[in-house]
N, C-alpha and C positions, 0 to 999 in steps of 0.2 A: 415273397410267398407265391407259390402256383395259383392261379385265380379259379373259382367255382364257377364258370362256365357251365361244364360238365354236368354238375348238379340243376344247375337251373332251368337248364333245355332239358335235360331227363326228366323231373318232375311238372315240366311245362308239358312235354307230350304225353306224360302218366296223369296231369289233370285233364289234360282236354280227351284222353281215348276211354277214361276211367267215370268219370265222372266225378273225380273229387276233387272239382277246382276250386270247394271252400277251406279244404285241407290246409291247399297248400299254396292260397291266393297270395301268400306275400312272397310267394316265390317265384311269382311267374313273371317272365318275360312281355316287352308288347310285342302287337301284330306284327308290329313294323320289323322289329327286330327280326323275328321267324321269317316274314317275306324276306327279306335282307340275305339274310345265311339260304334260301331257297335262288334267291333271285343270283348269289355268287357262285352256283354250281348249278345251272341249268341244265346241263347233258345228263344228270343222275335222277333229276325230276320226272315221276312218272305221271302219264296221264290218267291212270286208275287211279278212282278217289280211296278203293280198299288200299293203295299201294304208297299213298303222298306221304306216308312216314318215313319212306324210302330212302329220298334224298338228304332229312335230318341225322337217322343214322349213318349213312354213309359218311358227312359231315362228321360227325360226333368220332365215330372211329378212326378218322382221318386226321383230328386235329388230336387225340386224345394219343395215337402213336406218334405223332411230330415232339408232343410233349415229354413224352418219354423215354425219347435222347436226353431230355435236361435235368432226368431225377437224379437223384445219385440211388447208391445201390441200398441204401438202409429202407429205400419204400418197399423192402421186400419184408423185412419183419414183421409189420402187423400183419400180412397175409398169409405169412406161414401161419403167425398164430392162429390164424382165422380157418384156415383150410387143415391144419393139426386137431384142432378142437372139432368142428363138426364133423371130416370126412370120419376123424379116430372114431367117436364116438359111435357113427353108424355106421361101421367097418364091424365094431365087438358088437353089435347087434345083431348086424347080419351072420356074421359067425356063430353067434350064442344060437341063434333060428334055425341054422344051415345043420347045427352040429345036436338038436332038439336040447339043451340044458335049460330055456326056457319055454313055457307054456302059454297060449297064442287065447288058450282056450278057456283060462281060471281068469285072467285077466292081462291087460296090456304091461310089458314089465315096464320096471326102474330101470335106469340106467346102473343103478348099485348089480340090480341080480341079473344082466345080461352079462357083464364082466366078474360074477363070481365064483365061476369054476371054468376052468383050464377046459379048452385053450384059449375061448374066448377071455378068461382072463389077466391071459399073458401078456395079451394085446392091449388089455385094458391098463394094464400099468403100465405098461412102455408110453401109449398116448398121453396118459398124466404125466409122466416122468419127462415127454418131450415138451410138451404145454408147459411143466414148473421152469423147465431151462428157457424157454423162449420167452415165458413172462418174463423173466426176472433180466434179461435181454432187453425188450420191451419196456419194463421198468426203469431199469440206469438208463437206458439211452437219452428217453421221455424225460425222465427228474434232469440232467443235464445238459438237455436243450433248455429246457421251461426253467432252469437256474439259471442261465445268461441272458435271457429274454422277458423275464418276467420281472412285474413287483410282488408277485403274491409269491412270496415265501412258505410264510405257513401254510399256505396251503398246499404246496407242493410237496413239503416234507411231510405232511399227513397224508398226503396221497400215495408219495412212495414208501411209507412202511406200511400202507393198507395193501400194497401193490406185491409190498415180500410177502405177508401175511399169506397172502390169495393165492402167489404162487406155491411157499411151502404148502397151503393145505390141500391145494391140486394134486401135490406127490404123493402127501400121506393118504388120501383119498384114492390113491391108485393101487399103494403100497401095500395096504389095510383093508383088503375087502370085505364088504359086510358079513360075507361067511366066516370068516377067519377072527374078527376084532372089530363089532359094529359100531363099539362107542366110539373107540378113533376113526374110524371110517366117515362115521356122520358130523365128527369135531373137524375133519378135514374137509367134509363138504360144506360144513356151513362157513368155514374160511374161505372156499376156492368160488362160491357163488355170492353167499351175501357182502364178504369182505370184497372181492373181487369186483360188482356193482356198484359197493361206494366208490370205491377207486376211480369205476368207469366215468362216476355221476362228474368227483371230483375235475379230473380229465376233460370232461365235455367243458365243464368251468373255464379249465383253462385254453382250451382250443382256441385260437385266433379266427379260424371262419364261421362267421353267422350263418352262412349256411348250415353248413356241417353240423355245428351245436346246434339247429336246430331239430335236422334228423336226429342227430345223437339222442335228446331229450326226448323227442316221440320215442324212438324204441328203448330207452332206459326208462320209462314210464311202462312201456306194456310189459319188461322185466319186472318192474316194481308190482305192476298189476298180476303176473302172473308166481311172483314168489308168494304173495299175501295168499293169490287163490290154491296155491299147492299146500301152504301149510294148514290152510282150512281142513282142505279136502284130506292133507293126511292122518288128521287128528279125527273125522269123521269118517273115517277107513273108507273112503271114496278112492279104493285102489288103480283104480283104470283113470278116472279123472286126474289124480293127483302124477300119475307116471303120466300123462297127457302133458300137463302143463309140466312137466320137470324138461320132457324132452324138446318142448317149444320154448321152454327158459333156456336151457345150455344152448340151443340153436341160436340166436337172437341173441345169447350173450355173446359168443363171441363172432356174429356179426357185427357187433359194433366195432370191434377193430380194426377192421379194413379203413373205416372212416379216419384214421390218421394217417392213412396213404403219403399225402401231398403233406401234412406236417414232415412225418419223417425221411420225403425229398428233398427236402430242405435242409437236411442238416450234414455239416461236412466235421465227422466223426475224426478227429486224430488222436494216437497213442504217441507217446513221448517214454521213450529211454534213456536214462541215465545209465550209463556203464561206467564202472573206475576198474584199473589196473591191478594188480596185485599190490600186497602191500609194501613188499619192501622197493618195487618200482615207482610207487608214489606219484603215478602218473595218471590222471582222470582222461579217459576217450572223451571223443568229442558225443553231442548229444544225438540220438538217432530220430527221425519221428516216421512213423508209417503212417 
């Protein structure tokens, strides 16, 4: 497994520049260690105290491309997802704005009525429609590593049919705009976000870095925190709050994904072919694997 380095030195210089090295004290590094990685690249070390961050990133990126000769090509999955779900999202936004179908000025929208009229919501179903394929990508892969690696069984098979769930209802969600069919619309979102979360929670479970699962848990917590405050808010017609936290929950949610990066480096994906002959040649090919 790829080691959290990475993580440990980023959130060691995000506590000491931030102030919140009670956050994230069990993650930090010693002095010694910091001087250590400073003291190995002297020439990149600058003498402005505003600048001494300098030499760590340079480090960080240095060793962080050396590594990534040794991924294989599947750490690309969770990023697409990652970079499909946020940028789609506020791609139909900005369209919906650019094109005036929503109103800036009754109050802040949903992500339901920025995508529910054309063209803005043409876009908005293709983005779910790429998100359902990539989950469910995402899904087998994940169920199939963590099924030769693991002991927790059950729990993996409850994760990946919370993980179909989430995805089918991301498409019907896309499929079914709230203009068109609100009640499927909003049967599909409470799949593709609540279902979706457990899934994530599950997942964080089974992750193998303490690191990672512990990031994971802070922002599956401020999800959890921010579903409870949207459905307050939307049952007290707190319209601009409630589209607040939705677009800070879809954000945040599928940043969590990126966090199995280095999991799915790790994994070396093969398909297997069986081909036979015709019948009355009765001759079985040999077996192929890609």
């Amino acid at each position: 497994m790829c080691e959290s380095w990475y993580l440990k030195l980023t959130l060691q210089i995000f506590s000491e520049f931030t102030g919140f090295a009670i956050l994230f004290n069990p993650l930090q590094i010693s002095c010694a260690e910091l001087k250590n990685i400073i003291h190995l690249h002297p020439s990149s070390y600058s003498v402005s105290r505003i600048k001494k961050i300098s030499p760590l990133c340079l480090w960080f990126y240095s060793e962080l491309r050396e590594n990534l000769r040794e991924m294989g090509p599947l750490f690309a999955i969770p990023i697409l997802v990652a970079v499909n779900g946020i940028a789609g999202i506020w791609a139909v936004y900005g369209i919906a704005l650019h094109n005036g179908t929503v109103n800036l000025t009754d109050h802040f929208p949903y992500i339901s009525h920025c995508g529910a009229k054309p063209p803005a919501s043409c876009w908005f179903s293709q983005v779910c429609n790429n998100g359902c394929i990539l989950a469910l990508i995402f899904d087998t892969v994940r169920f199939l590593a963590v099924k030769n690696h693991s002991k927790n069984r059950g729990y993996n098979i409850a994760s990946f049919v919370l993980g179909i769930f989430s995805a089918v209802g991301l498409s019907i969600t896309g499929n079914f705009q709230v203009s068109n069919n609100v009640y499927l619309h909003y049967i599909g979102a409470v799949l593709a976000f609540f279902g979706g979360l457990v899934y994530l929670w599950f997942q964080l479970f089974l992750i193998s870095d303490k690191i990672v699962k512990y990031i994971g848990y802070v922002v599956c917590s401020i999800c959890t925190i921010l579903i409870i405050c949207m459905t307050v808010f939307h049952f007290c017609e707190f319209l601009t709050y409630t589209a607040i936290c939705e677009w800070t929950l879809a954000t945040s949610f599928f940043l969590l994904y990126p966090l199995f990066v280095f999991e799915f480096s790790d994994i070396d994906l093969k398909f297997t072919i069986n081909t036979k002959g015709s019948a009355s040649a009765g001759v079985d090919q040999p077996l192929k694997d890609y």
